[in-house]
C-alpha positions in Angstrom: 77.3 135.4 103.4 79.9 134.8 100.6 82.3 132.7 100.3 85.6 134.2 99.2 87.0 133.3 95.7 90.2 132.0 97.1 88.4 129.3 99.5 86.5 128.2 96.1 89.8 128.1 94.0 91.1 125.8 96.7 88.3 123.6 96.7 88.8 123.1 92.8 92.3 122.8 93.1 94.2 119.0 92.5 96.4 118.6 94.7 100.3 118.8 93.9 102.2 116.0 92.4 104.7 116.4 94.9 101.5 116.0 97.8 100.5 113.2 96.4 103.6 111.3 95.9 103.8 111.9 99.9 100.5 111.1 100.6 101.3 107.7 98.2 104.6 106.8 100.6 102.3 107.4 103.8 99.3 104.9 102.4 102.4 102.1 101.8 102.5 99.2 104.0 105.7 98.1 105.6 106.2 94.9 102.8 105.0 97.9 100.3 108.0 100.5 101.7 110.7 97.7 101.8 110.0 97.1 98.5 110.4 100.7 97.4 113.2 100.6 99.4 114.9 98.2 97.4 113.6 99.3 94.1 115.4 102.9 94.7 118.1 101.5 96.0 118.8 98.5 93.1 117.4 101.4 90.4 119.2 104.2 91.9 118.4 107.7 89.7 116.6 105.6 87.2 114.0 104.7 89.3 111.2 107.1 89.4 108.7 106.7 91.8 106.2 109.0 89.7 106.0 106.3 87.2 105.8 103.3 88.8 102.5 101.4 88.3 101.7 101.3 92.1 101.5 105.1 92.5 99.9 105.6 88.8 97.2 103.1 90.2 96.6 105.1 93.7 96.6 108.7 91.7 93.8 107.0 89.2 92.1 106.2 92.2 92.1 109.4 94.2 91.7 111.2 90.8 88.4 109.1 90.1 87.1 107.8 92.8 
């Protein structure tokens, strides 16, 4: 039996930035979300959650685990 090229591609495939940054707010803590919390709220549009050192530190981690 083969397996169709589109299962493979998906297999190979990172997933999206916007995923992960989801997956990053769902693996917070409730200390962790009240801080992010705070931080957008203090930061307002110049806060970017993308760039912040705890979710660069979980997408090194689920990018090399």
């Amino acid at each position: 039996m083969e397996i169709p090229v589109k299962i493979i591609q998906s297999f190979n495939e990172k997933p999206s930035e916007d995923n992960m940054l989801k997956a990053y707010l769902k693996s917070l803590s409730i200390k962790e979300k009240k801080g992010y919390e705070i931080a957008k709220s203090h930061l307002g549009m110049s806060f970017q959650l993308e760039k912040s050192v705890g979710y660069l530190q979980y997408k090194k981690s689920i990018e090399n685990p």
